[in-house]
C-alpha positions in Angstrom: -1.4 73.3 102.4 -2.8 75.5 105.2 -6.5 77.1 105.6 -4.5 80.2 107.5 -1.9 80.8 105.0 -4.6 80.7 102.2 -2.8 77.9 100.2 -6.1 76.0 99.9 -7.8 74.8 97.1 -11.4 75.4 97.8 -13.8 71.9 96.6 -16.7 74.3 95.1 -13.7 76.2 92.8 -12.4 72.3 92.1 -15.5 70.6 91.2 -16.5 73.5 89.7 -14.0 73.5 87.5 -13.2 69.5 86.7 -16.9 68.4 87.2 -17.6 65.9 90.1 -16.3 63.1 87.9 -13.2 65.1 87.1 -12.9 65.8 90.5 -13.3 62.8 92.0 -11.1 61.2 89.4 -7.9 63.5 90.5 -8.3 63.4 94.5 -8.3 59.8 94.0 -5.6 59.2 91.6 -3.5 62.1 93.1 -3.9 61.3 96.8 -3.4 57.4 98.3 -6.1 56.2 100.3 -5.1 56.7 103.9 -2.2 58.5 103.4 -1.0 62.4 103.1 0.1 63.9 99.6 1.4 67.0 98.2 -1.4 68.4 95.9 -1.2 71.8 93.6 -3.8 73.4 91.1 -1.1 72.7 88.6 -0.6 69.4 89.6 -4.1 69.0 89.2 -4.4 70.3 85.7 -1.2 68.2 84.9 -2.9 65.2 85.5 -6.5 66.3 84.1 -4.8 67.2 80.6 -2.3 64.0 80.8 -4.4 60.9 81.8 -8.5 62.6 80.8 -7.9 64.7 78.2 -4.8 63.3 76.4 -4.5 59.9 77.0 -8.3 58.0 77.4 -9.8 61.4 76.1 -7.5 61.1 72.7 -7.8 57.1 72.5 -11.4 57.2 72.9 -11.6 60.7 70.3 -9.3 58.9 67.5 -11.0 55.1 68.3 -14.5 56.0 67.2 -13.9 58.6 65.1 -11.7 56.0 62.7 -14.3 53.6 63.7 -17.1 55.6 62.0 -14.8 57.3 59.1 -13.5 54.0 58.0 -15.6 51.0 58.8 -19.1 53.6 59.0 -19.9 52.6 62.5 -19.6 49.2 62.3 -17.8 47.5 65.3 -15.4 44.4 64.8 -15.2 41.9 67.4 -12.0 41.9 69.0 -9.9 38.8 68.6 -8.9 36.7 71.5 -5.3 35.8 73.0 -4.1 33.4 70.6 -6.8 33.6 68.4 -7.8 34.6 64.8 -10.5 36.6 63.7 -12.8 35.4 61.1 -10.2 37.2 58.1 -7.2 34.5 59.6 -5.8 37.9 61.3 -3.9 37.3 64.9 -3.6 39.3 67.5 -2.6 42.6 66.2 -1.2 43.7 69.8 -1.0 42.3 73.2 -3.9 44.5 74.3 -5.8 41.3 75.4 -3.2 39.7 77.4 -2.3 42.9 78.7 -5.9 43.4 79.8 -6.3 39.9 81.2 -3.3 40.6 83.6 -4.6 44.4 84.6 -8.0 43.0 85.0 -6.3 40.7 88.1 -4.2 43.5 90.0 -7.1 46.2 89.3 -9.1 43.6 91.6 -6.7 43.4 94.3 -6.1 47.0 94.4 -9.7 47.6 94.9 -10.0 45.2 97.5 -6.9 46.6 99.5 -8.6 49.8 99.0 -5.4 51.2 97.0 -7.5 53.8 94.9 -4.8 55.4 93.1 -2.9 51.9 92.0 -6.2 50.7 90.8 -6.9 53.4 88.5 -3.0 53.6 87.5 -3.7 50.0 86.3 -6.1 51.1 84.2 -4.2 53.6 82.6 -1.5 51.5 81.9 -4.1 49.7 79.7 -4.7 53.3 78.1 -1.3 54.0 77.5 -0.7 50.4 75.7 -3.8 51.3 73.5 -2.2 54.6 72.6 0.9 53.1 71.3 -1.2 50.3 69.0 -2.6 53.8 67.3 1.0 55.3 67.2 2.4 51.6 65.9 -0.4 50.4 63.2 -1.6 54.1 62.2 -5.5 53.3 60.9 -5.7 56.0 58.5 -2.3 54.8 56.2 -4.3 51.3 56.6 -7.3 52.9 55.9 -5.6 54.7 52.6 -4.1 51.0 51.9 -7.6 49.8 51.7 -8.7 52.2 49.2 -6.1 51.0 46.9 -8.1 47.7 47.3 -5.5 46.2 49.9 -7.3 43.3 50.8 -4.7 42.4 53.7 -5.0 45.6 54.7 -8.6 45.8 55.3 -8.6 42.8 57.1 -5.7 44.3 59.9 -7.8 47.4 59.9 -10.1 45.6 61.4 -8.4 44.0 63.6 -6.5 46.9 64.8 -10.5 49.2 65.3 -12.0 46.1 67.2 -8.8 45.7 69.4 -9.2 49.6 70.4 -12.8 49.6 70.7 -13.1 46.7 73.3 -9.9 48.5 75.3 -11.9 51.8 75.0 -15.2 49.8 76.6 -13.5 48.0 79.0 -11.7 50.7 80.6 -14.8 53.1 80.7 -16.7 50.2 82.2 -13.9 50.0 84.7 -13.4 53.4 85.9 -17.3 53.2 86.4 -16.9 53.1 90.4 -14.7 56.3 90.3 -16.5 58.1 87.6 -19.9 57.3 87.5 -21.7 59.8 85.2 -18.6 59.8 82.9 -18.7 56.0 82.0 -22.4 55.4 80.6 -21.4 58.1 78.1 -17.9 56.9 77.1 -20.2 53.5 76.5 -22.7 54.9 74.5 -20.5 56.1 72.1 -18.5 53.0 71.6 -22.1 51.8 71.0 -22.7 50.0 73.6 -26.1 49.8 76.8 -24.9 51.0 80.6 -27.0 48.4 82.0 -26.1 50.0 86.0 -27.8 52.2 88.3 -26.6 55.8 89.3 -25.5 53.4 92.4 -23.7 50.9 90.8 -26.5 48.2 91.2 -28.2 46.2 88.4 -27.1 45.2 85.2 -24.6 41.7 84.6 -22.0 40.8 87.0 -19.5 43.1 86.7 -16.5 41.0 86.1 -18.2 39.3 83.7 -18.6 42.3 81.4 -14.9 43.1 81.9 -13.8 40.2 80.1 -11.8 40.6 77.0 -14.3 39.9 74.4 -17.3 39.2 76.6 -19.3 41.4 73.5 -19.0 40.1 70.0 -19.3 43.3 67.7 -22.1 44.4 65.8 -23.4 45.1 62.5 -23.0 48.1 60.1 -24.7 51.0 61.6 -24.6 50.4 65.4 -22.4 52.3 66.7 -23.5 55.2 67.8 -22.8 58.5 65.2 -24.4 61.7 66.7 -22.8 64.7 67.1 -21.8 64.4 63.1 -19.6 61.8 64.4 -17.3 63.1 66.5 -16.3 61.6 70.0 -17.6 62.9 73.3 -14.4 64.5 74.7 -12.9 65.5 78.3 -14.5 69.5 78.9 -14.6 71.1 82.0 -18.1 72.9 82.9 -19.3 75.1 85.6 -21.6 73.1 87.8 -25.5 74.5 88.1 -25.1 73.7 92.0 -22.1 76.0 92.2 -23.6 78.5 90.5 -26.4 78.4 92.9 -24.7 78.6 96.0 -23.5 82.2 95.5 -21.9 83.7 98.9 -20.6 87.1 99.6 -18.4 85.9 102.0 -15.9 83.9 100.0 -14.5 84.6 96.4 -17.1 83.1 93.6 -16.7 79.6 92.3 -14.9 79.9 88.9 -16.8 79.2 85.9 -16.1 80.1 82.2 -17.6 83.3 81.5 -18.0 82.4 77.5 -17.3 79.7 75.1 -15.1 80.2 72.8 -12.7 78.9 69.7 -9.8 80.2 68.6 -9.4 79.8 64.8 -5.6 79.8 64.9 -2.9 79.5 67.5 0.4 77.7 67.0 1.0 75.7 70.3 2.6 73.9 68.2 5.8 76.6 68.8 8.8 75.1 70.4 8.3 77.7 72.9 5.1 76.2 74.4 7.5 72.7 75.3 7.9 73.8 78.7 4.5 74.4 79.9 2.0 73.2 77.0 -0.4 71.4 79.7 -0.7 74.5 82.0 -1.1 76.5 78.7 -4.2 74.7 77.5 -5.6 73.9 80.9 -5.8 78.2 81.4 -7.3 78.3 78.0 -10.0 75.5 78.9 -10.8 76.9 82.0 -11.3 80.2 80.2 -13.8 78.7 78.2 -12.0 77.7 75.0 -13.5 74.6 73.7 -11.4 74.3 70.4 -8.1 75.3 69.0 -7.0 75.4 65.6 -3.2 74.4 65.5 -1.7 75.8 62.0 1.3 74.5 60.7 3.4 77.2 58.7 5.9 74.0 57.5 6.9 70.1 56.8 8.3 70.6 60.9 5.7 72.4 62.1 3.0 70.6 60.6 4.2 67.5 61.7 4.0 68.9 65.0 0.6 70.4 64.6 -0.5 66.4 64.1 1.8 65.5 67.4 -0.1 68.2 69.5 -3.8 66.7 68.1 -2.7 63.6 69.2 -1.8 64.5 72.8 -5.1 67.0 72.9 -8.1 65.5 71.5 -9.6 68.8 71.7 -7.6 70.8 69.4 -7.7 70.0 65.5 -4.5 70.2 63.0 -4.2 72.2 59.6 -0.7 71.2 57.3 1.1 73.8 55.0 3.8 76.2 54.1 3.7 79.9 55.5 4.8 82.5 52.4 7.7 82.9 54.5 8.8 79.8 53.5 7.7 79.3 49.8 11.3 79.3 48.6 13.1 76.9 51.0 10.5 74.5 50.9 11.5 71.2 49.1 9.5 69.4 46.4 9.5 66.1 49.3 8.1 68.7 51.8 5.2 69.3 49.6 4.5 66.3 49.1 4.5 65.6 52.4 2.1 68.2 53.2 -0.2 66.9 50.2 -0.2 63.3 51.4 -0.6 65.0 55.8 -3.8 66.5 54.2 -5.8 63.9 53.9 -5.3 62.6 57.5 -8.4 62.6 59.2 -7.0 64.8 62.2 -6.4 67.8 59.6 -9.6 69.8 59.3 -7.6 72.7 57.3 -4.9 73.6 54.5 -2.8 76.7 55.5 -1.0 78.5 56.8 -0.7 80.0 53.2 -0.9 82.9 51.3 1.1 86.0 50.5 3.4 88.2 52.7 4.4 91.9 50.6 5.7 93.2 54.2 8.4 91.4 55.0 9.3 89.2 51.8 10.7 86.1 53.1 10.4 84.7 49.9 10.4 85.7 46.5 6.7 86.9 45.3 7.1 84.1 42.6 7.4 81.7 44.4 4.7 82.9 47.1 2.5 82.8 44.3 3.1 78.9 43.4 2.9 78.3 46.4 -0.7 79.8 46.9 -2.3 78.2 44.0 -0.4 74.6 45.3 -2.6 75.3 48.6 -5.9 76.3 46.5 -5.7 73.1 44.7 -5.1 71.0 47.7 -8.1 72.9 49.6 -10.4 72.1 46.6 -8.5 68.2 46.2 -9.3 67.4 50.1 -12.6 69.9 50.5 -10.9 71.4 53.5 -11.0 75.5 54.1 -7.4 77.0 53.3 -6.2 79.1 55.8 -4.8 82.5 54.2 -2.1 84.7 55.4 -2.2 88.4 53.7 0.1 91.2 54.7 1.0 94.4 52.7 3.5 96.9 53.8 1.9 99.9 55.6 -0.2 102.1 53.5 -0.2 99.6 50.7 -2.5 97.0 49.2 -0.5 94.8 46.6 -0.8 91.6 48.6 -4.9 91.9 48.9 -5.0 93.0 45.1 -3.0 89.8 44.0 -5.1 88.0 46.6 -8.2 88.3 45.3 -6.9 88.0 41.6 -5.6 84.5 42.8 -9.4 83.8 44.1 -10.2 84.4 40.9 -7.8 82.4 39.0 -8.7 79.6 40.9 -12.4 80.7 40.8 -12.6 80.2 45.0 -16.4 80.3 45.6 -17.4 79.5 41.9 -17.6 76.0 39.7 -16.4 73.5 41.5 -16.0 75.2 44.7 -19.9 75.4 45.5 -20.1 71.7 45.4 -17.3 70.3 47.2 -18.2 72.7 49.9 -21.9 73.4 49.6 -22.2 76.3 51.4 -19.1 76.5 53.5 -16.4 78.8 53.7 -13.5 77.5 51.2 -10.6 79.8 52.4 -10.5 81.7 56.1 -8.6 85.1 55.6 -6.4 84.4 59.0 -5.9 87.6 61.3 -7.7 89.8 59.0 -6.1 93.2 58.3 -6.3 95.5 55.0 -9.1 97.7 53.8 -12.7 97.5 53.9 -13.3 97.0 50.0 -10.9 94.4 50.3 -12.7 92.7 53.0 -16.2 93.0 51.4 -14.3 91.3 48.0 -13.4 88.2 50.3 -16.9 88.1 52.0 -18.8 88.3 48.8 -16.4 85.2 47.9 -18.2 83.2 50.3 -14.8 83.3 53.1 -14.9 83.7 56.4 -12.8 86.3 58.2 -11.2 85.7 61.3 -9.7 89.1 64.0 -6.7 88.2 65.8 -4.9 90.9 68.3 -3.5 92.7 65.2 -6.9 94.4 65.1 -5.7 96.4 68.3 -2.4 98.1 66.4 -2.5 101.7 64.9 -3.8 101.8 61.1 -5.9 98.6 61.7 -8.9 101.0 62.7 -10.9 99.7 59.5 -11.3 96.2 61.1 -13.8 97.3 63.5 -16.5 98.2 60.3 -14.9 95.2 59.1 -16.3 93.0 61.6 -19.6 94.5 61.8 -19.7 93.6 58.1 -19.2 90.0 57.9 -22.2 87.5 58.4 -22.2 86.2 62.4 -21.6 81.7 60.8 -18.0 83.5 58.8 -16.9 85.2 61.8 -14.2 83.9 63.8 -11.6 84.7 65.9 -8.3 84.0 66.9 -4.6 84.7 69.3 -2.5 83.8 66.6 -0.5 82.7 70.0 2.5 83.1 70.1 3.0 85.4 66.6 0.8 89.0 68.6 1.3 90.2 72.5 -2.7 90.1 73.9 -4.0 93.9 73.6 -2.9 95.2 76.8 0.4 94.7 75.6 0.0 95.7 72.1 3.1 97.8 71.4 5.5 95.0 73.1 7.4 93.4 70.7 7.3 89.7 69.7 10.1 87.4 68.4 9.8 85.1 65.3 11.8 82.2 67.1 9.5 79.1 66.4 6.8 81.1 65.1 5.8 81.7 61.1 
């Protein structure tokens, strides 16, 4: 790295961009105290999305959002090496002995001043957590329990306290290097930050980093706001940075918007390569959410993977048009069961292709109303695919007589979703009666890059017609080129 050559990586841009925890966080965990390191933006934005945003963002995401969704906030005391709980339940991991041995090199690490082997300790403890998620999965537990699994409630339990106290005990440790991140990764495992901005007051530190040192809590305690979703990993501009502009230099970056895109499939196998530096351009661009379709059994399965690894983005489940005929009775079921997992916030992608025909209209159809049914079952939007060939309108016309049949903002419909949109009409394209029909039906209407092709003029009086809260929009990453590239071609390998 040289100043001259201009291969530097200027610290407003940096903290700018990772926030002074972030920051501070990286340097630290990329660069050994007292010693000289090779550093890279991309190196940098490997390890943000890998140990912040995947691994303690995604444990501490999944943790408390189970914790509320299954056990409504309450917080189980986590049992002790060799212990029971008060159910007769062991250990369901060796998350406390693992801890107890951490908690013993993270303190000689510090003392020898070895930063970045302190924090790696730590993360160790993250990683172990991670794999108690993969290996018990809550939410078939928490199904189990419904079913009136009595065992199963009890290792549910078991399994949420053992996360929580891993969460609190690594976000009380990391406190020294990430100050104003810790008080709220506490507060939202429901628990008091009882330090200083300097690190003075409060307990003896050691003390609260002993495996159990809190015993739980009641119904109700932990904390719920935000409609109960977990504080996650975000990178925003500074106020200082913005405040220090200078002619003299190129501006500090900060994300001109904020955005959400309704539908992109990073779940394509050609994202594998360079998934992290993918996501880390679209969060530094100011995307703060990402809708990751699956089109089917595969690729749905993969839009769950992705969630996992990206607490930020949120999985739909279904079968694409395109593959309506080839899809097996044990896929749907699949997709059926996948549905009711609490990282799946939509059905889809469904609905009808007329263009290219994949798959019989017959059994597009079935399909469809399979979707509708599930949508209504689960009270999670579908996500509709609609596509006639060019100057026609048979796919919107059976579209909307399907809405119909199923009675799609009607009945049932304005209960189980009191007020919000039941399908989204995905990368909207057709004619303007067409579009008023699905606006008047209550659905949103989302604009991907296919607005920007010749014939899709309409979509611009489309747009201005749809109410601002059922307006969205979307890449549809990797299926349409971005408009300055609109007549380039795009492949269908690993894409619906």
């Amino acid at each position: 790295m040289s100043k001259s050559r201009g291969n530097f990586l200027d610290p407003n841009d940096f903290v700018t961009a990772f926030g002074a925890d972030g920051a501070r966080y990286l340097v630290l965990r990329e660069v050994p105290f007292g010693r000289d390191a090779e550093v890279s933006w991309e190196s940098f934005v490997r390890r943000y999305n890998a140990d912040l945003a995947n691994d303690f963002g995604n444990l501490l995401n999944r943790t408390v959002s189970m914790t509320n969704r299954y056990l409504e906030g309450e917080r189980p005391a986590p049992t002790a090496e060799g212990q029971r709980d008060d159910a007769g339940v062991p250990p369901v991991s060796d998350l406390a002995s693992t801890w107890s041995r951490v908690l013993e090199r993270y303190r000689e690490r510090l003392e020898g001043c070895a930063l970045d082997d302190a924090l790696a300790e730590l993360w160790g403890v993250v990683g172990a957590a991670n794999k108690v998620v993969d290996a018990e999965q809550p939410w078939v537990l928490a199904k189990a329990v419904k079913d009136g699994d009595e065992i199963a409630a009890a290792r549910l339990r078991a399994v949420l306290g053992e996360l929580l106290e891993a969460c609190r005990l690594v976000g009380l440790a990391v406190a020294p290097f990430m100050p104003g991140v810790a008080p709220r990764v506490l507060a939202q495992l429901g628990y008091a930050f009882d330090y200083g901005a300097d690190g003075n007051g409060g307990p003896p530190i050691l003390e609260e980093l002993r495996w159990g040192a809190h015993g739980g809590s009641q119904a109700g305690s932990a904390h719920q706001s935000r409609s109960s979703r977990a504080w996650t990993w975000k990178w925003r501009p500074s106020p200082a940075a913005r405040r220090r502009p200078d002619p003299g230099r190129r501006p500090a970056y900060h994300a001109p918007v904020r955005l959400i895109d309704s539908h992109c499939h990073v779940n394509a196998d050609r994202f594998d390569a360079d998934l992290d530096l993918v996501l880390g351009g679209a969060r530094l661009a100011g995307v703060e959410r990402i809708l990751v379709p699956g089109w089917d059994r595969e690729s749905s399965e993969r839009a769950l993977d992705v969630t996992d690894r990206y607490p930020w983005l949120d999985a739909a489940v279904g079968i694409h048009p395109h593959d309506a005929a080839t899809a097996s009775a044990m896929d749907w079921t699949w997709i059926a069961g996948a549905a009711l997992d609490p990282r799946v916030a939509a059905v889809g992608e469904t609905g009808l292709d007329f263009d290219r025909v994949f798959s019989p209209i017959p059994d597009q159809l079935t399909n469809l109303r399979r979707h509708l049914e599930l949508a209504l079952a689960t009270g999670k939007p579908a996500i509709l695919h609609c596509r006639s060939a060019i100057g026609r309108r048979d796919a919107q016309d059976a579209l909307a007589e399907e809405l119909d049949r199923a009675e799609v903002g009607r009945g049932d419909w304005t209960s189980v979703f009191a007020g919000r949109p039941a399908a989204i009409i995905h990368s909207f394209s057709g004619p303007v009666d067409y579009a008023q029909a699905m606006i008047d039906r209550g659905l949103a209407i989302s604009f991907s890059g296919l607005v920007f092709r010749r014939g899709e003029e309409s979509s611009a009086e489309v747009a201005r017609m749809v109410p601002a809260d059922r307006v969205l929009i979307e890449t549809d990453s990797p299926s349409f080129p971005r408009p300055a590239h609109r007549d380039a071609g795009t492949s269908r390998s690993g894409s619906p």
